[in-house]
Residue, then its C-alpha position, 0 to 999 in steps of 0.5 A: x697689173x695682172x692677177x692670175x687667180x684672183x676673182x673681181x667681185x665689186x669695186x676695189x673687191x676682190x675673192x680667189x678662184x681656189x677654195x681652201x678645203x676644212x676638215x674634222x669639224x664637229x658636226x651639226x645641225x645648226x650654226x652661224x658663220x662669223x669673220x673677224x676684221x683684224x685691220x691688219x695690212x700686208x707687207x710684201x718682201x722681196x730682193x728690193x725691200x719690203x713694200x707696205x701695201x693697202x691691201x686687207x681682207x675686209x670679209x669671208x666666204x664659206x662654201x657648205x658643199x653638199x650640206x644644203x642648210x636653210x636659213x632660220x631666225x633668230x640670230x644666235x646673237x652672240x656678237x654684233x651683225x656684219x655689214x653684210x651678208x648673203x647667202x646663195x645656194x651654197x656659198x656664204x658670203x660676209x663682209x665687216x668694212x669696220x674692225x671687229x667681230x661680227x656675224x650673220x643676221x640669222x643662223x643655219x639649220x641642216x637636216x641631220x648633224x653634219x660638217x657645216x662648211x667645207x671650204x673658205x676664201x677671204x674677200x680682199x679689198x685693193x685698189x690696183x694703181x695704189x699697189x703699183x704706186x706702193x712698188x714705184x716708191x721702193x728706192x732699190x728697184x729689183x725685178x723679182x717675187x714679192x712675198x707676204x702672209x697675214x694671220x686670220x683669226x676666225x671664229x663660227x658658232x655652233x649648237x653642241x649635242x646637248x644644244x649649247x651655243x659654242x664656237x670653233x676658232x679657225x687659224x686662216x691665212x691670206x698669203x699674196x706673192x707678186x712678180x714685180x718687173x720694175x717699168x720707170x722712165x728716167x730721162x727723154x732727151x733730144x739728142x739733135x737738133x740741138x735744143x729741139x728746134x728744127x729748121x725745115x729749110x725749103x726746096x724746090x720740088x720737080x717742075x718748081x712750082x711747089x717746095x718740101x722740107x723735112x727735118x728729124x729730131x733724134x730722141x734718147x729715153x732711159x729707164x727700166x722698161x718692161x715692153x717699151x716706151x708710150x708716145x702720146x700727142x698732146x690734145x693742144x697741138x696745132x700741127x702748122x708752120x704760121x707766117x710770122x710776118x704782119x698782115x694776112x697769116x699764111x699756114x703750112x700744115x706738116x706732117x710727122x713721121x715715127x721711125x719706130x712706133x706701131x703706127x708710124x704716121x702720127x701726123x699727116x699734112x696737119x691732121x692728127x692720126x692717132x692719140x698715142x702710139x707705143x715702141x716696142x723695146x722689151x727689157x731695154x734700158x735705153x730706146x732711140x728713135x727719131x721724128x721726122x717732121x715734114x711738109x710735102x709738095x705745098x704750093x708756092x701760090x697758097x704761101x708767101x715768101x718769110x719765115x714760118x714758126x710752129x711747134x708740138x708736144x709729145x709726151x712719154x711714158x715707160x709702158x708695162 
């Protein structure tokens, strides 16, 4: 998940690059910012459905521009304290995790009666993979641009020319749109060898004094993939052909080779390259690819005649 203007500012939080400019607001000398908690969610609709997303604007920032007000106490204690608050140079910044009204713990003087803000951006709390999890449970999955708005009713305090205490309710609105491209693996088949067992039959190398064998395992995935498939390696893996006979155990360490992945050796004489690998298909919905498993040169003198078995797990993913 990308965000084109959406600013990080602690775990889970979130505030946009742009500011939303206010205008005709009465001027003063002294006020006090507040934010409502509405605990309202957002849904997104788009062409696969609506999709109810955990995502909530849980505080408000206020940019006084120009005015440069100081901080003066009391509070105009109107309506309970935010959870936080902070101000730095020119901006406000509020949050109230709970539902409810609430306001700084302290108000705003300005020298002379002016605008007491001129812009407003709300702080957003989401959690990404939970976004993501909310798109993979749409049943109709459909590439395109998942809109939706929630209604802000916010609410500052101000002195009044004659010195009463009054406030100005703001009609603010959060609006997300999300591009979605749907990335869901649907089936991993291996196509041959039949059920995914390999017999690396042995040859002789030039000279006759070492053997190879080599095998490959042609494997399908289906889905919807937006860049291609993840190839990972389990951690467990003994990448080794182990004599099955009793007595001493002889080990033959074999390599394996990806026909289409970035890094195409992902295993060499036994010995893990890399953790995982990726194949790049874009906007396919179908991605073949084969593995070819092999034992180079080992020689004859470090084996015994018999049979040797062994195995691996790889694990795939639909990579976005």
């Amino acid at each position: 998940m990308k965000f084109i203007n959406a600013i990080q500012q602690d775990t889970d939080k979130y505030t946009l690059s742009d500011w939303e400019p206010q205008s005709n607001l009465m001027p003063t000398k002294e006020w006090a910012p507040g934010f409502n908690n509405t605990g309202i969610t957002l849904d997104l609709y788009g062409p696969g459905g609506s999709v109810s997303l955990n995502v909530s604007v849980v505080g408000m920032e206020y940019n006084t521009g120009g005015a440069s007000p100081v901080v003066s106490s009391p509070s105009f204690g109107i309506v309970p304290f935010c959870d936080s608050d902070d101000f730095n140079g020119s901006v406000i910044h509020l949050e109230n995790i709970t539902t409810g009204e609430c306001s700084t713990s302290y108000h705003l003087e300005n020298n002379e009666s002016v605008m007491p803000f001129y812009f407003l951006r709300p702080i957003i709390k989401l959690n990404k993979k939970n976004m993501s999890d909310s798109f993979n449970d749409l049943d109709n999955k459909v590439e395109g641009y998942y809109s939706g708005s929630v209604s802000l009713p916010l609410r500052y305090w101000y002195k009044s020319i004659g010195g009463v205490i009054t406030y100005r309710n703001i009609n603010h609105t959060f609006s997300m749109r999300v591009y979605y491209k749907p990335s869901e693996l649907t089936e991993i088949k291996i196509v041959s060898p039949i059920g995914g067992l390999a017999i690396l039959q042995p040859t002789l190398d030039p000279g006759g004094n070492s053997i190879s064998a080599s095998e490959d395992f042609q494997i399908v995935a289906k889905g919807l993939f937006v860049e291609g498939l993840v190839v990972e390696l389990d951690k467990t893996n003994n990448y080794k052909l182990v004599s099955s006979s009793d007595g001493d155990k002889y080990e033959i360490p074999f390599s394996i080779t990806c026909d289409a992945c970035d890094d195409r050796s992902l295993v060499i004489k036994g010995v893990e390259q890399v953790d995982s690998t990726f194949i790049q298909r874009p906007n396919s919905t179908l991605i073949d690819f084969s593995f070819r498993v092999h034992y180079d040169r080992i020689e004859k003198e470090t084996i015994r005649i018999g049979e040797y078995t062994g195995g691996f797990i790889a694990m795939f993913g639909a990579d976005i």
